[in-house]
ROSE-4610 file (N, C-alpha, C; in Angstrom, 1 decimal, always signed):
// ROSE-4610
residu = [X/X/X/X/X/X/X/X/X/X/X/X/X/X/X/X/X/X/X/X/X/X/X/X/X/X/X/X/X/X/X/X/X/X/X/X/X/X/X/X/X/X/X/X/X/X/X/X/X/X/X/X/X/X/X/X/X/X/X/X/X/X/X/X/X/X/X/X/X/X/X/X/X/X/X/X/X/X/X/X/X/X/X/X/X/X/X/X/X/X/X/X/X/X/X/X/X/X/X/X/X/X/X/X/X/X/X/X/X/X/X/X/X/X/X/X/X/X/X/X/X/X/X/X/X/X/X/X/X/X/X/X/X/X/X/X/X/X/X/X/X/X/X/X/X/X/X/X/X/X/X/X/X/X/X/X/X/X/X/X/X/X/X/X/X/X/X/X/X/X/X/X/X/X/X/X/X/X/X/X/X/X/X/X/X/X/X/X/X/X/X/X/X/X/X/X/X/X/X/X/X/X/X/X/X/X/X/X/X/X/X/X/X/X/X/X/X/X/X/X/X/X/X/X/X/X/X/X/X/X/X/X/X/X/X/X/X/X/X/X/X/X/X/X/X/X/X/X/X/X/X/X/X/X/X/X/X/X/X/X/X/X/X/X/X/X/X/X/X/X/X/X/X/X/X/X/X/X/X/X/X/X/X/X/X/X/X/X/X/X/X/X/X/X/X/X/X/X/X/X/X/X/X/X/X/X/X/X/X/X/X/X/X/X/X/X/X/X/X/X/X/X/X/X/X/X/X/X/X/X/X/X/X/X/X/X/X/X/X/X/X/X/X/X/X/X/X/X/X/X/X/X/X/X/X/X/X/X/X/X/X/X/X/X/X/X/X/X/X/X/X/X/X/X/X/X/X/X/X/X/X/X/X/X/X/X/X/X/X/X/X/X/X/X/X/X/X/X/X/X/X/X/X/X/X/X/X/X/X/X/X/X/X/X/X/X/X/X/X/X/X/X/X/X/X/X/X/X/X/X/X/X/X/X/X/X/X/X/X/X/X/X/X/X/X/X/X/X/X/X/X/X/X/X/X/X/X/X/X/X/X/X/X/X/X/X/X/X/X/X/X/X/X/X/X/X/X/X/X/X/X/X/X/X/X/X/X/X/X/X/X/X/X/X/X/X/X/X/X/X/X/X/X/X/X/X/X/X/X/X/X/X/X/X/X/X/X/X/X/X/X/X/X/X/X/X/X/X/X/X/X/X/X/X/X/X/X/X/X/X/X/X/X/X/X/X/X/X/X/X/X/X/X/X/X/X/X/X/X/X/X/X/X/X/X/X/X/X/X/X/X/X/X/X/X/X/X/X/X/X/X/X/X/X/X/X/X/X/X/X/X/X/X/X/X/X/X/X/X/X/X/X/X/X/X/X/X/X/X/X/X/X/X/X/X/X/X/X/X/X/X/X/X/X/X/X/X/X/X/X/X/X/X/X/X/X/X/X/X/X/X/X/X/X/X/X/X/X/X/X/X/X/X/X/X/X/X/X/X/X/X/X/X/X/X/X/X/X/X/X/X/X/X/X/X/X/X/X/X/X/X]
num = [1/1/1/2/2/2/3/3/3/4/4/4/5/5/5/6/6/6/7/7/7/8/8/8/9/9/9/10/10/10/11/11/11/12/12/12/13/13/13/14/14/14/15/15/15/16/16/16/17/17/17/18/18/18/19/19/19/20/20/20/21/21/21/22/22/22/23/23/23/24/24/24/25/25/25/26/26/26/27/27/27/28/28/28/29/29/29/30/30/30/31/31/31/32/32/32/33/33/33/34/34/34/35/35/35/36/36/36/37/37/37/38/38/38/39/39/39/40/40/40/41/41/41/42/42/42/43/43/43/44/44/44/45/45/45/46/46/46/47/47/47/48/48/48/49/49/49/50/50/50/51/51/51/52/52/52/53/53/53/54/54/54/55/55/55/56/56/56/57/57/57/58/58/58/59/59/59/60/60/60/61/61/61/62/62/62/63/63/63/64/64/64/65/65/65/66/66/66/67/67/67/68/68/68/69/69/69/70/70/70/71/71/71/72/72/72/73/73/73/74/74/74/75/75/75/76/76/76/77/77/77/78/78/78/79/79/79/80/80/80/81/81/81/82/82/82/83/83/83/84/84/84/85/85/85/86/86/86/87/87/87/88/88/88/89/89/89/90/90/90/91/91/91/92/92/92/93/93/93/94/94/94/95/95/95/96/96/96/97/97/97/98/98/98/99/99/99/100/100/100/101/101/101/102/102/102/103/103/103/104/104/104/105/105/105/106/106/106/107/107/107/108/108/108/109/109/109/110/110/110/111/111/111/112/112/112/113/113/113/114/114/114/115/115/115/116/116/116/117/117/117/118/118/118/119/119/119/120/120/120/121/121/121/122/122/122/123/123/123/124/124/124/125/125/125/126/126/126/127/127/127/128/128/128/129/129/129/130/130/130/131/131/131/132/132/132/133/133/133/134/134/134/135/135/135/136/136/136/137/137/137/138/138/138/139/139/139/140/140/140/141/141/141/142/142/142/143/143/143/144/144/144/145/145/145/146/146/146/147/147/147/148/148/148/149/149/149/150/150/150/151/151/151/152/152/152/153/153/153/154/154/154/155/155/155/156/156/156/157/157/157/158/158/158/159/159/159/160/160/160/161/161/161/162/162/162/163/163/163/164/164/164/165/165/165/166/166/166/167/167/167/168/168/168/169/169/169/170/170/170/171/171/171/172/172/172/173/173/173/174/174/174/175/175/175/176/176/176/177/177/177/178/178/178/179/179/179/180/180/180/181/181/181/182/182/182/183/183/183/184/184/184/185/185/185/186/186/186/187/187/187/188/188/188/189/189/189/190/190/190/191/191/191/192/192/192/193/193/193/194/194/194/195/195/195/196/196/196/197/197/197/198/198/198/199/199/199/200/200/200/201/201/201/202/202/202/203/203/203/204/204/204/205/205/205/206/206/206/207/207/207/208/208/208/209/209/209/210/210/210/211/211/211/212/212/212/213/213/213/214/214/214/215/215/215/216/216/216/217/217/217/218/218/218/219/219/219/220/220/220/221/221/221/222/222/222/223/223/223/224/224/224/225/225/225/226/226/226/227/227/227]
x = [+0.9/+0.0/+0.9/+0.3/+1.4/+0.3/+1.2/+0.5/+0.8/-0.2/+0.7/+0.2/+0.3/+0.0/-0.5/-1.5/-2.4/-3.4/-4.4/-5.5/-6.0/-5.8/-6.0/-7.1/-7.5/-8.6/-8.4/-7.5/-7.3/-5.5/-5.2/-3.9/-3.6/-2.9/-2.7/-0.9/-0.7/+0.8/+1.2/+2.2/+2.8/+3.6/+2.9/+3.7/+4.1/+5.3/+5.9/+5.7/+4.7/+4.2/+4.5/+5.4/+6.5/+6.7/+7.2/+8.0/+6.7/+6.0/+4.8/+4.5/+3.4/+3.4/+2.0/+1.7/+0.1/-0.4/-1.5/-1.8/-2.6/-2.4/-2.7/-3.5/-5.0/-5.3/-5.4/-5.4/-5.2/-3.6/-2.6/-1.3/-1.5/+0.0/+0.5/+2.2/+2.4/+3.4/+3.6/+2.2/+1.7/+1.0/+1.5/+0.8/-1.1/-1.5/-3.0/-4.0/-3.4/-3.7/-2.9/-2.7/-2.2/-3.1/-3.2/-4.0/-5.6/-6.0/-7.5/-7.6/-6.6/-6.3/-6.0/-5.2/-5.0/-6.0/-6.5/-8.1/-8.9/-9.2/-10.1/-10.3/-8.9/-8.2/-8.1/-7.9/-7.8/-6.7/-5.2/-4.4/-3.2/-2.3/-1.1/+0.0/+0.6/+1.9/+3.1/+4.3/+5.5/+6.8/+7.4/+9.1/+9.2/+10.1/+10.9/+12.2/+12.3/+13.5/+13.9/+14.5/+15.2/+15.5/+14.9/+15.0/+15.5/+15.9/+16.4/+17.4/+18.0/+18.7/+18.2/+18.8/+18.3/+19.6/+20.5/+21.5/+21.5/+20.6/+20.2/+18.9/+18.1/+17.2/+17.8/+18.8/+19.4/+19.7/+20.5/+21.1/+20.6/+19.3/+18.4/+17.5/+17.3/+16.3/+17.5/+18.9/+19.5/+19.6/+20.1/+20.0/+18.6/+17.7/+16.1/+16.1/+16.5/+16.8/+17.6/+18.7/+19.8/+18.5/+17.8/+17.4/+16.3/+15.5/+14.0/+14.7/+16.3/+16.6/+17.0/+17.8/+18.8/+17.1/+16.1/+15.4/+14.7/+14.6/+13.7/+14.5/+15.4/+16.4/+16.3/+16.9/+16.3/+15.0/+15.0/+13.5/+12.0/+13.2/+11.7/+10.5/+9.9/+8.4/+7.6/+8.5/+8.5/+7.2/+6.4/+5.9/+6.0/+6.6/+6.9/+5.2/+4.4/+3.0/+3.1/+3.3/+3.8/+2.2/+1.9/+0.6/+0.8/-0.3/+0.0/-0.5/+0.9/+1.3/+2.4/+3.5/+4.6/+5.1/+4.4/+4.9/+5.1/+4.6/+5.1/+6.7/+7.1/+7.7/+9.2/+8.6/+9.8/+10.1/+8.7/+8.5/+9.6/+9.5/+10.4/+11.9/+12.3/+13.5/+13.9/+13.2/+13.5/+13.8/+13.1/+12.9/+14.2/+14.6/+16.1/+17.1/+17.2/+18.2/+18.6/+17.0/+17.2/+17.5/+17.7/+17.9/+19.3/+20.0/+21.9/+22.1/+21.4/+22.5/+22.2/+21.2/+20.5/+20.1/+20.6/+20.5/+18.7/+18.1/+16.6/+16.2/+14.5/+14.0/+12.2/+11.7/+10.2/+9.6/+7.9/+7.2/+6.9/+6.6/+6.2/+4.5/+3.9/+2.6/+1.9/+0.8/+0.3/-0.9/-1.0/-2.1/-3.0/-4.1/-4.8/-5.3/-4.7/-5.7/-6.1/-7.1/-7.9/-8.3/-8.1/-8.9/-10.0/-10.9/-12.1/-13.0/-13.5/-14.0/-15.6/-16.5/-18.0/-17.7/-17.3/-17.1/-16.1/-15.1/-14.1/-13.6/-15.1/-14.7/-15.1/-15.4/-16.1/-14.8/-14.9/-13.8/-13.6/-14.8/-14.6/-14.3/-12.7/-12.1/-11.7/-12.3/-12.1/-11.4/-10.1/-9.4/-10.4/-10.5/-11.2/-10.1/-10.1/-9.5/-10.1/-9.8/-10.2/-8.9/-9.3/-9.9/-9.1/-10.1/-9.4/-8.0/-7.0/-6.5/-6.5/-5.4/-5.7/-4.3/-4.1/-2.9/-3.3/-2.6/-2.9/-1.7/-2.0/-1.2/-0.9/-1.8/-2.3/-0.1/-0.1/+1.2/+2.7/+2.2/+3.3/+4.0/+5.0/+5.4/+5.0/+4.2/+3.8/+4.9/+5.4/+6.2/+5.2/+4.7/+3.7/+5.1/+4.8/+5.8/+5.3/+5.4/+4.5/+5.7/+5.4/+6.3/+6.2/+5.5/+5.2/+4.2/+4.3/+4.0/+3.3/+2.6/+1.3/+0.8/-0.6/-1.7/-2.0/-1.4/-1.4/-2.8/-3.7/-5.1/-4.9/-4.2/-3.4/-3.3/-2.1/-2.2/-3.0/-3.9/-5.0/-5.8/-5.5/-6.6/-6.4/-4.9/-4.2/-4.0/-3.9/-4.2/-5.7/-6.4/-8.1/-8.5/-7.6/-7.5/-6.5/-5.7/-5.0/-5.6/-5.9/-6.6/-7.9/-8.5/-9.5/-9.2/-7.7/-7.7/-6.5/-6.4/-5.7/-5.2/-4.4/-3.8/-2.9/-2.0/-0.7/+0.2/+1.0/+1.8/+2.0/+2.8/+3.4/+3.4/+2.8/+2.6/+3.8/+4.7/+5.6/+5.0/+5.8/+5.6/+7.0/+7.4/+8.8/+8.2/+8.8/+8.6/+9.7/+9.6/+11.0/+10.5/+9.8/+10.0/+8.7/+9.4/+8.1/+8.0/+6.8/+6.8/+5.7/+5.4/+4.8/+3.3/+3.3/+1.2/+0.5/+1.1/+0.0/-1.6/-2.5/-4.1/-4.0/-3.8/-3.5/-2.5/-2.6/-1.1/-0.7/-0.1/+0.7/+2.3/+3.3/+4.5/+4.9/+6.1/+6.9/+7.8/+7.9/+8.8/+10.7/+10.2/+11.8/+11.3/+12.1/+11.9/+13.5/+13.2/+14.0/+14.7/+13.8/+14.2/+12.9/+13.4/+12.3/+12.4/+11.3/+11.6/+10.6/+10.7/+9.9/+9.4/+8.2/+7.1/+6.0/+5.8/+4.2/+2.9/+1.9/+0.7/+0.8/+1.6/+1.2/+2.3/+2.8/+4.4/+3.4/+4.5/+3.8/+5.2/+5.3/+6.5/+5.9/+6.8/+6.5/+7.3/+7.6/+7.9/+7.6/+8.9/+8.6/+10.2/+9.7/+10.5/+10.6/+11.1/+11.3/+10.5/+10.1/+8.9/+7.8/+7.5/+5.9/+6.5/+7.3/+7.5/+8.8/+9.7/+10.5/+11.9/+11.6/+12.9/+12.9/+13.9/+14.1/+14.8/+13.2/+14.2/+12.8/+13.5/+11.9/+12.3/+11.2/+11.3/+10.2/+10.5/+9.4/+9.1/+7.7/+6.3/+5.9/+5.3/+4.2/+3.2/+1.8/+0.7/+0.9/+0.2/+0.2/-1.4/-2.0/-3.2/-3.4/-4.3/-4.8/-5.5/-5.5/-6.1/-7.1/-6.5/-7.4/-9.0/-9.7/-11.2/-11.7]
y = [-1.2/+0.0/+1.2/+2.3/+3.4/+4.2/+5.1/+6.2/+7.4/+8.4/+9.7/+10.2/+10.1/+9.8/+10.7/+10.5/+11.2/+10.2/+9.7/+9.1/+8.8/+8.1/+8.2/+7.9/+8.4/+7.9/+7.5/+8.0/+7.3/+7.5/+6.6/+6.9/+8.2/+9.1/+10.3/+10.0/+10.9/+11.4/+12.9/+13.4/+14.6/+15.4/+16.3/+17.0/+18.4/+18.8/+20.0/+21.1/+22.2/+23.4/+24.7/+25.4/+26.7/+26.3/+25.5/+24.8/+24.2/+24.3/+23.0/+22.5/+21.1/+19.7/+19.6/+19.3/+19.0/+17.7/+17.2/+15.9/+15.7/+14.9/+14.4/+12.8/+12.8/+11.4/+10.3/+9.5/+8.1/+7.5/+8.6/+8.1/+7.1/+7.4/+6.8/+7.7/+7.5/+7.9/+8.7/+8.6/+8.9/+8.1/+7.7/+6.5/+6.9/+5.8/+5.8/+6.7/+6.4/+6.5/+7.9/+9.1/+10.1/+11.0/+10.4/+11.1/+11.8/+11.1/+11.2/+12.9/+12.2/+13.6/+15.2/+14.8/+15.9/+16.6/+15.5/+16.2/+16.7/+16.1/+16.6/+18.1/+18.0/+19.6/+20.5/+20.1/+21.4/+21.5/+20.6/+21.5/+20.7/+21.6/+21.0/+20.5/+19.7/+18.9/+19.3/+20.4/+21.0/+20.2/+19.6/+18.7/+19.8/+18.9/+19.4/+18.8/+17.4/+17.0/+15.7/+15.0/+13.9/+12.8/+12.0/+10.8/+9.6/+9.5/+8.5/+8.3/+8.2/+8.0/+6.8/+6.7/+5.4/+4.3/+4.5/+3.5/+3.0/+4.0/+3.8/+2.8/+3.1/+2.1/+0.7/+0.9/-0.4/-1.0/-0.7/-1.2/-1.3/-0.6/-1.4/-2.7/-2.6/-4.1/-5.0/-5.1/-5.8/-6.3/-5.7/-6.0/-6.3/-6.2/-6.5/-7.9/-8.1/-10.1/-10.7/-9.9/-10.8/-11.1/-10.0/-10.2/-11.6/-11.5/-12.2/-14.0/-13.8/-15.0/-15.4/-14.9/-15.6/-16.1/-14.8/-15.0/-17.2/-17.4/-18.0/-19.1/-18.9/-20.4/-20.6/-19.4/-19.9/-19.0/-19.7/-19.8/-20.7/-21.8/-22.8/-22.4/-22.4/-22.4/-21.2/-19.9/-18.5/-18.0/-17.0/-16.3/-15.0/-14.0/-12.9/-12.5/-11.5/-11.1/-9.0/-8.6/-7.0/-6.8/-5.8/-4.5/-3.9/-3.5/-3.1/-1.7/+0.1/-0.4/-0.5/+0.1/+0.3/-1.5/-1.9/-3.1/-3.8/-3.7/-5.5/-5.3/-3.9/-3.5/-4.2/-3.9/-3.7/-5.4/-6.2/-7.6/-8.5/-7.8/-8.6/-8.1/-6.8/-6.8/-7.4/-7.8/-8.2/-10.1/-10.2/-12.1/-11.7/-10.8/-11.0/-10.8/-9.7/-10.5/-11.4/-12.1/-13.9/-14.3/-14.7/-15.3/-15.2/-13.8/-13.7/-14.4/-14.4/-14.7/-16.4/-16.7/-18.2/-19.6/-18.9/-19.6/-19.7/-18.7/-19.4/-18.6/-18.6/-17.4/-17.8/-17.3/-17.4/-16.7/-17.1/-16.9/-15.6/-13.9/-13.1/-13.1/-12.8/-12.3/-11.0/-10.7/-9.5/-8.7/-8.2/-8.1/-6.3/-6.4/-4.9/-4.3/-3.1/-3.1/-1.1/-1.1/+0.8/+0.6/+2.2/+2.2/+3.5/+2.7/+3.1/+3.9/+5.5/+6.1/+6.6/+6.7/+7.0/+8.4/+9.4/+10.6/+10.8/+12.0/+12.1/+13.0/+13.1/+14.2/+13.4/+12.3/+11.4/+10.4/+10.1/+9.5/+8.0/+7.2/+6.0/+6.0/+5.6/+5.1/+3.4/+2.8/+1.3/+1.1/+0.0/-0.5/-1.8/-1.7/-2.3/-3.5/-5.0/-5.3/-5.9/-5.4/-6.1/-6.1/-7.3/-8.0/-9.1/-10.6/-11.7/-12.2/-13.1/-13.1/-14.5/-14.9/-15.6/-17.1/-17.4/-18.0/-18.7/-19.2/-20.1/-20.1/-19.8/-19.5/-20.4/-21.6/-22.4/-23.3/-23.1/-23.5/-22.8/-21.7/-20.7/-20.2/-19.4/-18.3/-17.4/-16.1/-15.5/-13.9/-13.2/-12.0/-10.9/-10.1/-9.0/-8.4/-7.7/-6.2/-5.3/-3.9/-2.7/-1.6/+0.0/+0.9/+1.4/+1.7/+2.7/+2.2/+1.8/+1.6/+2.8/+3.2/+4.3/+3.8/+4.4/+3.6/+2.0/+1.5/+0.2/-0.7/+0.0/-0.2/-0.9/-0.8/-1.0/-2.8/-2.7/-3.7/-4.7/-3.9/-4.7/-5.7/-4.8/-5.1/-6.6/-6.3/-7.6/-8.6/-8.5/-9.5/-10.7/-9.8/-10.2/-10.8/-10.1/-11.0/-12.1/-12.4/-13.1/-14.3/-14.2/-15.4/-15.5/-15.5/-16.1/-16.6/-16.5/-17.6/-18.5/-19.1/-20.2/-19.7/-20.7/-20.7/-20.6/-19.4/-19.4/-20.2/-20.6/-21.2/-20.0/-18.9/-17.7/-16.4/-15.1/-13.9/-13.1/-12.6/-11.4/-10.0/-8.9/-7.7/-7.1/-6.5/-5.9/-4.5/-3.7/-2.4/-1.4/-0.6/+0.2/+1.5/+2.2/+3.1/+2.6/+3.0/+3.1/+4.2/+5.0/+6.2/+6.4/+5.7/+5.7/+5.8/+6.7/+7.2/+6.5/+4.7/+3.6/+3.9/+3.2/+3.3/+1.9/+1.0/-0.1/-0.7/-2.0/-2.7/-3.8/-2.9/-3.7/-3.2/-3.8/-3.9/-4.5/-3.8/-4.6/-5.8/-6.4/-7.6/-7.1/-6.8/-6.1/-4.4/-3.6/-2.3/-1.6/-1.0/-0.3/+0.9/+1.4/+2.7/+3.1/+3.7/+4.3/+5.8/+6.8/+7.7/+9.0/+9.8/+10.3/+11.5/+11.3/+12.3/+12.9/+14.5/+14.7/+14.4/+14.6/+14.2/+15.1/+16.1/+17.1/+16.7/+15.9/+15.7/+14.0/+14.1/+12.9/+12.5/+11.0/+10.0/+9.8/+9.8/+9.7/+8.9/+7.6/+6.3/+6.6/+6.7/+6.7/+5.7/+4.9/+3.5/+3.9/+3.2/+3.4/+2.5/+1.3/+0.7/+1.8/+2.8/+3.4/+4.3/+5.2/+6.2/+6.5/+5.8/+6.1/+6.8/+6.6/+7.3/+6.6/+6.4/+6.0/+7.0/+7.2/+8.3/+8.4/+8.7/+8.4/+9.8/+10.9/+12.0/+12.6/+13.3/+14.3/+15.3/+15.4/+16.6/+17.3/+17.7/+18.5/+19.1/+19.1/+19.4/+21.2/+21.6/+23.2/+23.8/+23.9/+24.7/+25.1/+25.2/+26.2/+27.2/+28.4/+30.0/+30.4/+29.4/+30.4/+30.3/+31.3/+30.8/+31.5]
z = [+0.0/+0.0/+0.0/-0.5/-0.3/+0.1/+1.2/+2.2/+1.9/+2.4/+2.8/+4.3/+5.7/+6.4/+7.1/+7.7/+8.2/+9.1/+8.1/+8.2/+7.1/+5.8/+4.5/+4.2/+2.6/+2.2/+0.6/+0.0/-1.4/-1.6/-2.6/-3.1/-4.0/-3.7/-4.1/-4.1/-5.8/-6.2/-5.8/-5.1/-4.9/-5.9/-6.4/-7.6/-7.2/-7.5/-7.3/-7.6/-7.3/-8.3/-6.9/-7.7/-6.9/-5.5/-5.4/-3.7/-2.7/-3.7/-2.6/-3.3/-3.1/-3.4/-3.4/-5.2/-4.9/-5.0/-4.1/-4.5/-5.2/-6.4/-7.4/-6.5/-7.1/-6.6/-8.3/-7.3/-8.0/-8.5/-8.1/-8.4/-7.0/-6.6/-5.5/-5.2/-4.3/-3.6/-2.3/-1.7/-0.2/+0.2/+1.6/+2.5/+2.5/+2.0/+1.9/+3.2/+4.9/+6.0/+5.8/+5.6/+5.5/+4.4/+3.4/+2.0/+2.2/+2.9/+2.8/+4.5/+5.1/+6.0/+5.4/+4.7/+3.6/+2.7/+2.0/+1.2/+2.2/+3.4/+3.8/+4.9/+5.2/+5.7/+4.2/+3.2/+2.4/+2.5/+2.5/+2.8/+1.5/+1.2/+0.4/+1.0/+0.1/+0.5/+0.3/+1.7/+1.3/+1.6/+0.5/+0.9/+2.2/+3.3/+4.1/+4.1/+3.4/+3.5/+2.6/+2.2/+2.0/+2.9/+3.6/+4.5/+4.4/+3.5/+2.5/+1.4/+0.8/-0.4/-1.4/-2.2/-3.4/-2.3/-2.3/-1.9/-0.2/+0.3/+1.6/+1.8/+1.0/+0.7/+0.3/-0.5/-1.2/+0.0/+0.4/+2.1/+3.0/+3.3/+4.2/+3.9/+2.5/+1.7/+2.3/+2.2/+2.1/+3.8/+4.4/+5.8/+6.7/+5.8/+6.2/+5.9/+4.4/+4.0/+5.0/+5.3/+6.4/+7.3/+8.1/+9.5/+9.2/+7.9/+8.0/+7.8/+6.9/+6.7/+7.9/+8.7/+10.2/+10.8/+11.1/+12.0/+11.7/+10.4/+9.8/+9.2/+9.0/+8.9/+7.7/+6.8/+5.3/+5.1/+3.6/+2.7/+3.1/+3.4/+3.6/+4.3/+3.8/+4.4/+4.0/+3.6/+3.7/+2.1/+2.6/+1.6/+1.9/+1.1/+1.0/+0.4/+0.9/+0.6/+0.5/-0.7/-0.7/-0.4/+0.4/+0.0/-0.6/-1.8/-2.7/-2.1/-2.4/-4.0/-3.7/-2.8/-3.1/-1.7/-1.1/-0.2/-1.3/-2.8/-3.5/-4.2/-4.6/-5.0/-3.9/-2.4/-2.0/-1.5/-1.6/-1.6/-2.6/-3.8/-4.3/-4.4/-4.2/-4.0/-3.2/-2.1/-0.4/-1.1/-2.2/-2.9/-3.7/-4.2/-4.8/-4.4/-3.0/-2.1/-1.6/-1.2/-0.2/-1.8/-2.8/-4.0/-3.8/-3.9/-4.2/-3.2/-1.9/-0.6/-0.6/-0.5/-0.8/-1.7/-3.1/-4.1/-4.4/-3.8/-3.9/-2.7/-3.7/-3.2/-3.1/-1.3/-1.2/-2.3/-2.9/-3.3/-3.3/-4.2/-3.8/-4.2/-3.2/-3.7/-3.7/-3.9/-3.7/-2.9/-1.9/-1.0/-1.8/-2.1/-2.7/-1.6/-1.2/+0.5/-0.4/+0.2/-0.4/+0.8/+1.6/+2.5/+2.0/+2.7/+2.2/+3.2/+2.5/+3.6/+3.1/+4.1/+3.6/+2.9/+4.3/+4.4/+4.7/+3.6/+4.1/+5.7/+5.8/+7.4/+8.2/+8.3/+9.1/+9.8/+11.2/+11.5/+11.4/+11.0/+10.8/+9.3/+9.7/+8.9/+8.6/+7.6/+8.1/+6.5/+6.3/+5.1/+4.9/+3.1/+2.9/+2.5/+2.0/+0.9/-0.5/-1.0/-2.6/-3.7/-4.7/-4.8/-3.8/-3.5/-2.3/-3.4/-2.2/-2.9/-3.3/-4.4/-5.1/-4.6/-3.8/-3.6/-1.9/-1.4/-0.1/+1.4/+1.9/+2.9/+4.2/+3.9/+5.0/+5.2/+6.5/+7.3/+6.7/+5.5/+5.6/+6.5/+7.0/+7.3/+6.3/+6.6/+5.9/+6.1/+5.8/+5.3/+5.0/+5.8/+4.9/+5.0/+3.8/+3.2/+3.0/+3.8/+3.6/+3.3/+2.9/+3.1/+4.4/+4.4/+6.0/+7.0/+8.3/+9.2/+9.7/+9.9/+11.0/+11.8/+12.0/+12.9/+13.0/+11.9/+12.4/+11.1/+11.0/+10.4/+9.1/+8.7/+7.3/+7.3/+8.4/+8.7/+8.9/+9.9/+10.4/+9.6/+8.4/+7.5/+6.7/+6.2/+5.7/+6.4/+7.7/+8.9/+8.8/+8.3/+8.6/+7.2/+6.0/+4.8/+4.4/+5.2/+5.0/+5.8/+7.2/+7.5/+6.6/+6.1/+5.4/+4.3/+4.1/+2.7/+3.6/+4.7/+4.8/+6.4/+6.9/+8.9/+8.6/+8.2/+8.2/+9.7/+9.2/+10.4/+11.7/+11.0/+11.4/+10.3/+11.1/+10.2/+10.9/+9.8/+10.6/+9.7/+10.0/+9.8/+9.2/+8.4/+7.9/+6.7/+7.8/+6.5/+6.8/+5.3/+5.5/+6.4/+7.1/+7.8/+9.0/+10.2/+10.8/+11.7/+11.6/+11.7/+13.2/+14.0/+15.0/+14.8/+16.0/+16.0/+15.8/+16.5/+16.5/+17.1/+16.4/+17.2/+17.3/+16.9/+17.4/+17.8/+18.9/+19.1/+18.2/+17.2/+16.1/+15.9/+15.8/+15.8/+14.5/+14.2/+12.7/+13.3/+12.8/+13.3/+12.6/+11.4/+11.1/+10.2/+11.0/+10.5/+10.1/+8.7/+7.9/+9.0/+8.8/+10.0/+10.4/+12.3/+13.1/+13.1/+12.8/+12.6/+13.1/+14.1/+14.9/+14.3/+14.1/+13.1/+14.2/+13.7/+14.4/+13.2/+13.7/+12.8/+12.1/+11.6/+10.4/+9.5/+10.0/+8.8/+8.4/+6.9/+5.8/+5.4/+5.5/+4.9/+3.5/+2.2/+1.1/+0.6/+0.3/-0.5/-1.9/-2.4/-3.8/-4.0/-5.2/-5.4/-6.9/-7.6/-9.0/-10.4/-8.7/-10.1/-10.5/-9.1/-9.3/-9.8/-8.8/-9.2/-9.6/-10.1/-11.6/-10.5/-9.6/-8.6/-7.3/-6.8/-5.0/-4.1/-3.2/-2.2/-1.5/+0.0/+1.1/+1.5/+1.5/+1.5/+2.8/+3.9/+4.6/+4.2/+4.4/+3.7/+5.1/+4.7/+5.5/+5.1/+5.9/+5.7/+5.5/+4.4/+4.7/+4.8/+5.2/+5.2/+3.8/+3.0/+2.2/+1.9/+2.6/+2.9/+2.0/+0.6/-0.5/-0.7/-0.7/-0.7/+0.1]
């Protein structure tokens, strides 16, 4: 799934127009649970920073495979499961590092999670998933892969779809940032980097399958006065 974090409500792209960031919906490159916060404040998206590098990314996918392989003794058993959009992306780089270091590499799949809102001013917010998926999970070790870790809901969601198509043995958690401001008690099992955000700042994952570049960038919410 890719966010732009807040409390999301659709996948939205950030584009650069005179030093602030507009979102563009139906791209991607802001955490889902962030996006829908934004439309519904009225407000635009300002870079504050660079959080990332392309080669810093590289080196944390890489030492993310060390951790999931030591932890797990191998491949065997293992299914790598990305949320879409940007978890599948980083699902299979995470399946072609255990490949160089292993000779062989778990299965990647793909989880569709939208979170879905009646009203965007309304606080129930609940992730939907569609479509189910298509593959079996039953006595896996299952791998979810996400970009950004938040409130947790995201999660929640792929938790609640993943048991209905089979008993995984064991479900872990691995994502490249996790940015706090849990609503639920959910935990990554292997995390990229921890990184201390308030609710008006937005982590932005942009990878190079979606978005043609690698570099994990902080935003900020800006108010929009005009009107």
């Amino acid at each position: 799934m890719a966010e732009c974090y807040n409390q999301a409500g659709a996948i939205g792209r950030c584009s650069n127009l005179g030093g602030q960031t507009r979102l563009d919906r139906g791209v991607g490159g802001l955490d889902m649970e962030s996006v829908a916060s934004v439309q519904s404040k009225g407000a635009a998206i300002r870079e504050k920073s660079q959080l990332m590098s392309a080669s810093e990314i590289d080196r944390t996918v890489v030492r993310l495979a060390h951790e999931i392989l030591e932890r797990n003794n191998g491949v065997g058993g293992l299914v790598l499961v990305g949320i879409r959009r940007r978890g599948v992306p980083l699902a299979e780089r995470l399946a072609r590092k255990m490949t160089e270091i292993e000779k062989t590499a778990p299965p990647v799949e793909t989880l569709d999670i939208t979170l879905h809102r009646d009203d965007l001013s309304s606080a129930d917010q609940k992730p939907i998933v569609q479509p189910p998926l298509g593959f079996s999970v039953e006595g896996k070790t299952v791998i979810l892969v996400d970009d950004v870790l938040y409130t947790g809901r995201t999660t929640r969601a792929a938790l609640d779809a993943l048991l209905d198509h089979g008993r995984p043995r064991r479900v872990e958690l691995s994502v490249l940032i996790d940015r706090g401001h849990r609503e639920l008690p959910i935990q990554a099992n292997y995390v990229g980097r921890v990184l201390q955000t308030t609710d008006n700042e937005i982590i932005e994952v942009r990878l190079r399958e979606v978005d043609n570049q690698d570099r994990v960038m902080l935003c900020e919410r800006v108010q929009n006065n005009s009107g």
